[in-house]
C-alpha positions in Angstrom: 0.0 0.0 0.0 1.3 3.5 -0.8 2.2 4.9 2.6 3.4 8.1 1.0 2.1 10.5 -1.5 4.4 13.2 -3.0 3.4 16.8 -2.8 5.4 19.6 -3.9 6.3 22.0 -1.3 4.8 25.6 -2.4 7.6 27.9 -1.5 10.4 26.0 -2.6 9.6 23.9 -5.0 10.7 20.8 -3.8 8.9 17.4 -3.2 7.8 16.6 0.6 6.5 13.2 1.7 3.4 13.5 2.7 1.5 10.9 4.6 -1.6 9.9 3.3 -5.4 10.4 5.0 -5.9 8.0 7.3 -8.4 7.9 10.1 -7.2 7.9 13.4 -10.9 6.4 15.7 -11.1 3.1 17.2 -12.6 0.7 14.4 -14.8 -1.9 15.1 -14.8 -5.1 13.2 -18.1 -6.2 11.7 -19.2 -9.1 10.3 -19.7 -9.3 7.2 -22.5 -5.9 6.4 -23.9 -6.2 3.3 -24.8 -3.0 0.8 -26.1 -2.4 -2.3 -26.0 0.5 -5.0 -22.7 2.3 -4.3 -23.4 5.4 -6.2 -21.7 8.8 -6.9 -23.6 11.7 -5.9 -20.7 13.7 -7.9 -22.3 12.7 -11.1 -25.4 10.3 -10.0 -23.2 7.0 -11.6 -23.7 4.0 -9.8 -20.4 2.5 -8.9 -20.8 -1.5 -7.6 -23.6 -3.4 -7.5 -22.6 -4.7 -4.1 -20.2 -4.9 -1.5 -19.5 -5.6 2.2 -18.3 -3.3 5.1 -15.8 -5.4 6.9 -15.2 -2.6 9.7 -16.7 0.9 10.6 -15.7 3.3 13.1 -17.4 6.7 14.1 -15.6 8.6 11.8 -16.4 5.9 8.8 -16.2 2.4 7.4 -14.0 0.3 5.7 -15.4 -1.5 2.3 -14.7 -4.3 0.2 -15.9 -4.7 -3.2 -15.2 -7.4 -5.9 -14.3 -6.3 -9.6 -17.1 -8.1 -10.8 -19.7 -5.8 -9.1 -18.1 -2.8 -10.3 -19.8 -0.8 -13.2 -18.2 1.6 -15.3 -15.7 0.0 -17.6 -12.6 2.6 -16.7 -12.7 1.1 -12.7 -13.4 -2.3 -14.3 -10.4 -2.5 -16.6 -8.2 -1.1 -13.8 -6.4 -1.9 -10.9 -6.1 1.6 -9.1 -9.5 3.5 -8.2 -7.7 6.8 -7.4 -10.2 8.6 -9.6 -12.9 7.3 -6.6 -11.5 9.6 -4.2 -12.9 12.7 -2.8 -16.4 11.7 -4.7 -18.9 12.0 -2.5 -21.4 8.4 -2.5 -24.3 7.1 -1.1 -25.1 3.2 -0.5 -27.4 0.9 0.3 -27.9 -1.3 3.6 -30.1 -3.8 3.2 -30.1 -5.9 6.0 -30.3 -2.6 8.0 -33.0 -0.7 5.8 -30.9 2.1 5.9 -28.8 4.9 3.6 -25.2 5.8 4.2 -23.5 8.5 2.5 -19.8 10.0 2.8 -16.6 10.8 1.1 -14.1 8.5 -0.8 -10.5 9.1 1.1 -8.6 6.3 0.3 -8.7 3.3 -2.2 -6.6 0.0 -2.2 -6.5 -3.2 -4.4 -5.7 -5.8 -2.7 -5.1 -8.6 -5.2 -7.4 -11.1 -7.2 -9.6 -8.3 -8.1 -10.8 -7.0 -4.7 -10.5 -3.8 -3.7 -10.8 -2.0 -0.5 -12.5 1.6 0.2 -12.4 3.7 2.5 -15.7 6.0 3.1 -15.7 8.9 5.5 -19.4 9.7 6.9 -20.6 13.1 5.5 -20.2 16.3 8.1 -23.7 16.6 8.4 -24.1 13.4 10.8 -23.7 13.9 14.1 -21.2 12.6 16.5 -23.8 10.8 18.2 -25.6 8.8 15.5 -21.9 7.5 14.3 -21.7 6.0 17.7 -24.8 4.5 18.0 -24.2 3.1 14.1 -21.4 1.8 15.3 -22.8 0.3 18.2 -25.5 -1.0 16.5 -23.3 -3.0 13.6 -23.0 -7.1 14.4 -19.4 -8.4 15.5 -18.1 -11.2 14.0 -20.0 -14.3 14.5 -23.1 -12.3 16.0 -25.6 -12.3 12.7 -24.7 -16.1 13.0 -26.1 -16.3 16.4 -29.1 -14.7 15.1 -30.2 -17.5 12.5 -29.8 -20.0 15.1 
């Protein structure tokens, strides 16, 4: 994974590392939350058919999506989804009958065609909805337990 991104410096011209966004909450592992309809609200193109979270914390959740659910032929045919970042999206969560929408920071493949993104949650949700989200979302195991 890239840890550093190169940025030229303003004033003198020359190239600083920079480290790249990454979030700094406790994340929660979850098991296995499905969603639907990853869509851009940058210009209303839906993005993958499905995906999964695989963990979320209260300032946003980590997904993984196969190539096969992905839509637009230029994300398709590639193996970097740089051109994902900073669009703001919107997805589905079925098994929770609810809407989540936030901000692409980061993207990573991760081999065999799966790739990891991460979404932060928009501004506009408050603190305390994140952590009752997040409280909310099964563990590992726990939608198992459910079924039986």
């Amino acid at each position: 994974m890239r840890e550093y991104m190169d940025r030229k410096n303003n004033q003198t011209g020359d190239i600083m590392p920079v480290k790249a966004e990454r979030r700094l909450a406790e994340r929660k592992s979850v098991d296995s939350i499905q969603i639907s309809e990853l869509t851009s609200l940058t210009n209303y193109v839906v993005l993958a058919h499905r995906g999964e979270i695989v963990d979320a914390s209260i300032t946003g959740f980590l997904l993984r999506v196969d190539r096969k659910e992905l839509i637009p032929k230029e994300l398709k045919g590639n193996l970097n989804m740089d051109s994902m970042i900073g669009q703001q999206v919107v997805m589905y969560l079925p098994q929770m009958n609810l809407d989540l929408d936030g901000r692409v920071i980061r993207t990573e493949h991760l081999g065999r065609g799966i790739f990891e993104i991460a979404i932060d949650f928009s501004e506009e949700v408050p603190d305390y909805w994140r952590e009752c989200l997040i409280e909310l979302l099964p563990g590992p195991g726990e939608m198992d337990l459910s079924k039986s």
